[in-house]
VOVEXSE-759182 format. One line per field, with one value per residue (C-alpha): residue number from 1; chain; z, y, x. Coordinates in nm, 4 decimals. Example, Ala and Ser with C-alpha at 12.3 -4.5 7.8 and 13.67 -1.06 7.14 Angstrom:
BEGIN
resi = c(1; 2)
chain = c(A; A)
pz = c(0.7800; 0.7140)
py = c(-0.4500; -0.1060)
px = c(1.2300; 1.3670)
END
This chain:
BEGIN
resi = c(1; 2; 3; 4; 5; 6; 7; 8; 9; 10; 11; 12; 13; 14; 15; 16; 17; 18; 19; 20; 21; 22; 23; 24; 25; 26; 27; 28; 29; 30; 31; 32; 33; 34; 35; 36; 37; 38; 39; 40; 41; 42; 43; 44; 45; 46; 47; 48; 49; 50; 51; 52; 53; 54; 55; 56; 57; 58; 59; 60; 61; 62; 63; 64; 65; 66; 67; 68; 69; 70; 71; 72; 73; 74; 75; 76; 77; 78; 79; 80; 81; 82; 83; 84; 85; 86; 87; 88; 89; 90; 91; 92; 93; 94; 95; 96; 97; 98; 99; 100; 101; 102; 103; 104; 105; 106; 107; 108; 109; 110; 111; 112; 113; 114; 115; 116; 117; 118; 119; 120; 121; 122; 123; 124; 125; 126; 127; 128; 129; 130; 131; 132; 133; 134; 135; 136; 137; 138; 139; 140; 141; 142; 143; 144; 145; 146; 147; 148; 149; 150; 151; 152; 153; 154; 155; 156; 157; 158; 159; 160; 161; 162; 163; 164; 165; 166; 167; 168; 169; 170; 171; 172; 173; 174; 175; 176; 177; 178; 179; 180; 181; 182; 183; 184; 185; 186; 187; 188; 189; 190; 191; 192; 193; 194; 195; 196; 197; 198; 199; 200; 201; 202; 203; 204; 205; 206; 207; 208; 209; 210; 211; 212; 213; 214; 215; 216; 217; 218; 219; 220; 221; 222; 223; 224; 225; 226; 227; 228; 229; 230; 231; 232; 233; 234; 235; 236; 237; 238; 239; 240; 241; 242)
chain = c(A; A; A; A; A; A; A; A; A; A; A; A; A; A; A; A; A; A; A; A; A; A; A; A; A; A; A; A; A; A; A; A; A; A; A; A; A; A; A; A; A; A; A; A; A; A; A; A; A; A; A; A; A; A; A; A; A; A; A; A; A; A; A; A; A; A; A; A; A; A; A; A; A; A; A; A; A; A; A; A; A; A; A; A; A; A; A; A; A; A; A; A; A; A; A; A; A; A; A; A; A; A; A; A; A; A; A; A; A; A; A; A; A; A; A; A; A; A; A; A; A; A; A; A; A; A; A; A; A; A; A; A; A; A; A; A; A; A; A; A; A; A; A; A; A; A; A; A; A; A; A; A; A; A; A; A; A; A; A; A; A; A; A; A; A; A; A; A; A; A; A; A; A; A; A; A; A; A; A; A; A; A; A; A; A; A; A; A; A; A; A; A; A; A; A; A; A; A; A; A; A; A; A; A; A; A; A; A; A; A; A; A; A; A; A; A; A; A; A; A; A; A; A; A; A; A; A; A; A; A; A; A; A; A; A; A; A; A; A; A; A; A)
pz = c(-12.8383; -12.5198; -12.3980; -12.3335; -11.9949; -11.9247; -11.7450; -11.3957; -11.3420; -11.0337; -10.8522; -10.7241; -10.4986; -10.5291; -10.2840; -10.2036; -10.3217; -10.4166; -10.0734; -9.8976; -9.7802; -9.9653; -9.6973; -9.4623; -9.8015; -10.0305; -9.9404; -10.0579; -10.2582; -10.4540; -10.5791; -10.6586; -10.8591; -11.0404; -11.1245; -11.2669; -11.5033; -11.8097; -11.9330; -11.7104; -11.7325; -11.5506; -11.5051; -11.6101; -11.7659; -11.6132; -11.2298; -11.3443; -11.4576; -11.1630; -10.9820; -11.1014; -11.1217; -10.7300; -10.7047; -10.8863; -11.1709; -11.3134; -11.7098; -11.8556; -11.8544; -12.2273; -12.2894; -12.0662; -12.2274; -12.0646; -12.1517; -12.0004; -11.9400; -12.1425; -11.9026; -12.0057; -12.1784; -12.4053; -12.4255; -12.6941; -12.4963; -12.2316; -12.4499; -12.5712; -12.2482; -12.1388; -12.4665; -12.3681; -12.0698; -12.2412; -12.4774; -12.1857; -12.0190; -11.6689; -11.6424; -11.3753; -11.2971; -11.1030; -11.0306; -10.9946; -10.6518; -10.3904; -10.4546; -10.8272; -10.8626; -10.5138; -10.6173; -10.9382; -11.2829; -11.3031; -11.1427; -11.5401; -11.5968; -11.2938; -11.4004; -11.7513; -11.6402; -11.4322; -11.7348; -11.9067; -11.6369; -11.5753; -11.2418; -11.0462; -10.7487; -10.4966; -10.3216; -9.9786; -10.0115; -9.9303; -9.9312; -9.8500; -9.7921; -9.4840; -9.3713; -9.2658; -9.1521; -8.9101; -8.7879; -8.7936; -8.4597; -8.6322; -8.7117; -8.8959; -8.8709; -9.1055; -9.3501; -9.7384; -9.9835; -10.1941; -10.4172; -10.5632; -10.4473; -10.5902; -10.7370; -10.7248; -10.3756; -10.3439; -10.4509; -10.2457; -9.9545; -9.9994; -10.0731; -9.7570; -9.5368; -9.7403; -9.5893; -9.2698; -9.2065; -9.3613; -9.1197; -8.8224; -8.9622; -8.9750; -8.7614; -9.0827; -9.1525; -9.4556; -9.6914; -9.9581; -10.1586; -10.3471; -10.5802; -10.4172; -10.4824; -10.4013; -10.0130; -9.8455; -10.0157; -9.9173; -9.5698; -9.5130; -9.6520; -9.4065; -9.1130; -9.2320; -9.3218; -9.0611; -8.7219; -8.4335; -8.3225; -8.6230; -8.5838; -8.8925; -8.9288; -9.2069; -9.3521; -9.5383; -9.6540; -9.5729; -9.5047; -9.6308; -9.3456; -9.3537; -9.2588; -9.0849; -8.9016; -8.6981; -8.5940; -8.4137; -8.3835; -8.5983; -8.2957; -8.2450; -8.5972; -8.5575; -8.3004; -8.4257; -8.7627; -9.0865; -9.1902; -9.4639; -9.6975; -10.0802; -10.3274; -10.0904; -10.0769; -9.8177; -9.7197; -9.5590; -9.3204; -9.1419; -8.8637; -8.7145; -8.3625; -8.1704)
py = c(5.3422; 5.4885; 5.2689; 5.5569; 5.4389; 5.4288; 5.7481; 5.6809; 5.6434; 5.8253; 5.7687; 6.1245; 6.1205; 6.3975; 6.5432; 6.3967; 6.6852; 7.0056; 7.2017; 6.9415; 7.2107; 7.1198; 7.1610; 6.9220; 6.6754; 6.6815; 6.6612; 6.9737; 6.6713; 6.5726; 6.9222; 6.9799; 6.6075; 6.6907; 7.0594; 6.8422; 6.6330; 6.7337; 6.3892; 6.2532; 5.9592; 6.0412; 5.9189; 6.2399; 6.5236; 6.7840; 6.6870; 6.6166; 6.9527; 7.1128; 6.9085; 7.0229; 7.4007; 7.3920; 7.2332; 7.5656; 7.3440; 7.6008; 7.5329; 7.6653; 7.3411; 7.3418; 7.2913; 6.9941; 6.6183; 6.4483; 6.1550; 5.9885; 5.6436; 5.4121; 5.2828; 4.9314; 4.9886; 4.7360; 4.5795; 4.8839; 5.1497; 5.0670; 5.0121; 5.3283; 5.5087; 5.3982; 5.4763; 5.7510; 5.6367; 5.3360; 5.6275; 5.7857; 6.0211; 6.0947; 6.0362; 6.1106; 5.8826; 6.0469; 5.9182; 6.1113; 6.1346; 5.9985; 5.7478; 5.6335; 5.2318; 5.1538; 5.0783; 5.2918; 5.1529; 5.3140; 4.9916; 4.8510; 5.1318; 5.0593; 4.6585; 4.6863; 4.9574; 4.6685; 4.4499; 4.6726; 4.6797; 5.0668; 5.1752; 5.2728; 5.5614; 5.5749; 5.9036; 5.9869; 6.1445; 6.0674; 5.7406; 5.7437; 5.3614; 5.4014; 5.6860; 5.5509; 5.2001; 5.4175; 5.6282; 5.3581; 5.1376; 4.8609; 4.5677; 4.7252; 4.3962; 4.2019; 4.4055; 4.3511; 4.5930; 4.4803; 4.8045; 4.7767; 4.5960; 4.4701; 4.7898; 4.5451; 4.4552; 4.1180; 4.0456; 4.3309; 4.1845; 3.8751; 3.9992; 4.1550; 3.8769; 3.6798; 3.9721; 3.9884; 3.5905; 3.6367; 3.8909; 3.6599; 3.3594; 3.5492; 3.8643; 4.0831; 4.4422; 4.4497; 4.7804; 4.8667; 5.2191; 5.3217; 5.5470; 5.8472; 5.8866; 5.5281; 5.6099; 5.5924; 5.2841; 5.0807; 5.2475; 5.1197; 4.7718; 4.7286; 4.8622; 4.6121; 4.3425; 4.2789; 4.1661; 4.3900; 4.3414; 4.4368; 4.7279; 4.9681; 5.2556; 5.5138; 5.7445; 6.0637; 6.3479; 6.2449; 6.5472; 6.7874; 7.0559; 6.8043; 6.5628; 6.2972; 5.9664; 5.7641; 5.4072; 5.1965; 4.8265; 4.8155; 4.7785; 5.1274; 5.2813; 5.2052; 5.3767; 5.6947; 5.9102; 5.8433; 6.0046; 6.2429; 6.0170; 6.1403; 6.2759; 6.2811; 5.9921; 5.7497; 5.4675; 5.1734; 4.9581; 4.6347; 4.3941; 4.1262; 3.9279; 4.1663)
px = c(26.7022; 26.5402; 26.2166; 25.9173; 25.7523; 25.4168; 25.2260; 25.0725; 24.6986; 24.5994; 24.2848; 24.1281; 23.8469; 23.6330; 23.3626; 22.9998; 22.8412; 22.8556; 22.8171; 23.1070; 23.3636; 23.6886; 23.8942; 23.6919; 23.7012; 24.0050; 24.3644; 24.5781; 24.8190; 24.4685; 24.3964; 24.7555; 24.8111; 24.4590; 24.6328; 24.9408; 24.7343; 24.5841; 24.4028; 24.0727; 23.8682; 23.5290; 23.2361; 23.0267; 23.2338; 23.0294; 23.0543; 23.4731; 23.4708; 23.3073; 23.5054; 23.7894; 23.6955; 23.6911; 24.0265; 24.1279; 24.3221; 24.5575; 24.4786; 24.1147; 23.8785; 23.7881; 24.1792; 24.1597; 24.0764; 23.7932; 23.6897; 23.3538; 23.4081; 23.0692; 22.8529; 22.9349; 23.2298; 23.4037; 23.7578; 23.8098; 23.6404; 23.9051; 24.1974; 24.1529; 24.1376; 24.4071; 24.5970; 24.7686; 24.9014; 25.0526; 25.2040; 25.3645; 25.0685; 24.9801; 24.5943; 24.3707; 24.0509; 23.7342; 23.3664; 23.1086; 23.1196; 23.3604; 23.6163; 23.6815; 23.6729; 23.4873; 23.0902; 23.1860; 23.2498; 23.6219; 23.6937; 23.7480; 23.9937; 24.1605; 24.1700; 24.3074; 24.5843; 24.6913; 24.6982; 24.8814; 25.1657; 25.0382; 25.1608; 24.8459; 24.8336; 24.5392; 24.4612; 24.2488; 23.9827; 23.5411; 23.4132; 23.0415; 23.0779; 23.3733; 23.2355; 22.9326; 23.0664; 23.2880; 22.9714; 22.7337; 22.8503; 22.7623; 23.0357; 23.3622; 23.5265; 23.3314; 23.1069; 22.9638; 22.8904; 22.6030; 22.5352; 22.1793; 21.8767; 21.6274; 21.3337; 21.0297; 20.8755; 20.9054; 21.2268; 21.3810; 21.2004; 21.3654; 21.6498; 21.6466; 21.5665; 21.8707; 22.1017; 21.9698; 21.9997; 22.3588; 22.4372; 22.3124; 22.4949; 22.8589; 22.7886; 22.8231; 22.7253; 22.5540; 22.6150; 22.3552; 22.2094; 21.9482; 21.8610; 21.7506; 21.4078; 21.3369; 21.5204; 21.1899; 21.0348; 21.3990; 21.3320; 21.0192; 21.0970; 21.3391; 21.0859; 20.8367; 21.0732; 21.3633; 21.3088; 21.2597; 21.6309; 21.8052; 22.0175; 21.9721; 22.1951; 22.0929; 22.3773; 22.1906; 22.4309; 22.7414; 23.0413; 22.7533; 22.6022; 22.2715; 22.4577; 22.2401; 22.3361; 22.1124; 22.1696; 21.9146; 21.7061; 21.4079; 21.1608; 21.2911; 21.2675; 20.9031; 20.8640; 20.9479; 20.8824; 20.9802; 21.3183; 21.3704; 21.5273; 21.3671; 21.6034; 21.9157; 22.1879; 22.1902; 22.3908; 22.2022; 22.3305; 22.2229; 22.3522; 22.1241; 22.1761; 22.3647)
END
């Protein structure tokens, strides 16, 4: 009797947005492994689709499966998932936008393929996160990610004074987002909040044509006018005592 092996989970970035040129974005081997594949686990269906409409997959979307991965997903949500790839099936995993399982729930996929002694594949491609570490001037040698802070003022003020004495302490760049329409509320928290020699870099648009990068100490920031931050995503990024 002949042992079926398991498929291969393969991690496809996918652009930061919709205008990112695809050549500037995605590898030619990402578009033509997403072509290959006709099972997805996304994090929305309709950006995956779009997605995948611009890598010009060969096969008509509506024949492809799709499957949205729960925003808190259970044991069963995942072992299902991942079903057909213990059954033999090559399946392709995609966030909504940049890389799949970095500050994106697909990391759970990603974890229980493991488990499963499924053989996982990353791909280049986007991540808003590296990109603007590498743009920012800022420490690359020790940095945090910290996803989501705080909505209400006060704790996201002392949040950010926690982060800003951690980054003095061990010379760390600190990494954070927000939801978009909440950019220039975070922005002016960390005007009012950090001290004047705080270097802040602020990411907006990454690999799109509005792209916008600007790094520079607080005491500076106030100095000049308010960026265009609403409704447009932004990475944040801190280092104190330097």
């Amino acid at each position: 009797m002949s042992i079926m092996s398991t498929g291969t989970l393969y991690l496809l970035p996918v652009s930061l947005g919709p205008e990112a040129p695809l050549t500037l974005t995605t590898p030619a081997e990402v578009a033509a492994r997403a072509g290959q594949l006709d099972y997805f686990v996304v994090e929305n269906a309709r950006t995956a689709r779009a997605e995948l409409k611009r890598f010009g997959h060969p096969r008509p979307l509506r024949e492809l499966d799709i499957r949205e991965l729960p925003e808190k997903p259970s044991q069963a949500d995942l072992d299902g998932l991942i079903a057909p790839l213990l059954a033999g099936q090559d399946a392709g995993l995609m966030s909504e936008a940049g890389c799949p399982a970095v500050a994106d729930p697909g990391a759970l996929v990603v974890r229980r393929a493991h488990e499963k002694g499924i053989r996982v594949v990353p791909m280049v491609g986007p991540s808003s996160l590296l990109l603007a570490l590498m743009a920012s001037g800022l420490n690359g040698q020790s940095f945090a990610f910290h996803g989501y802070l705080p909505v209400e003022e006060e704790p996201r003020n002392k949040r950010i004074r926690e982060l800003e004495n951690e980054s003095a302490r061990y010379a760390r760049t600190q990494l954070f987002i927000e939801t978009p329409y909440r950019n220039d509320r975070m922005f002016a928290a960390l005007r009012d909040t950090c001290q004047p020699n705080t270097r802040l870099c602020i990411a907006r648009d990454l690999t799109l044509e509005s792209e916008w990068i600007v790094s520079k100490r607080i005491a500076d920031w106030k100095k000049s006018p308010a960026p265009e931050l609403g409704k447009r995503p932004a990475v944040f990024l801190l280092l104190s005592g330097s």
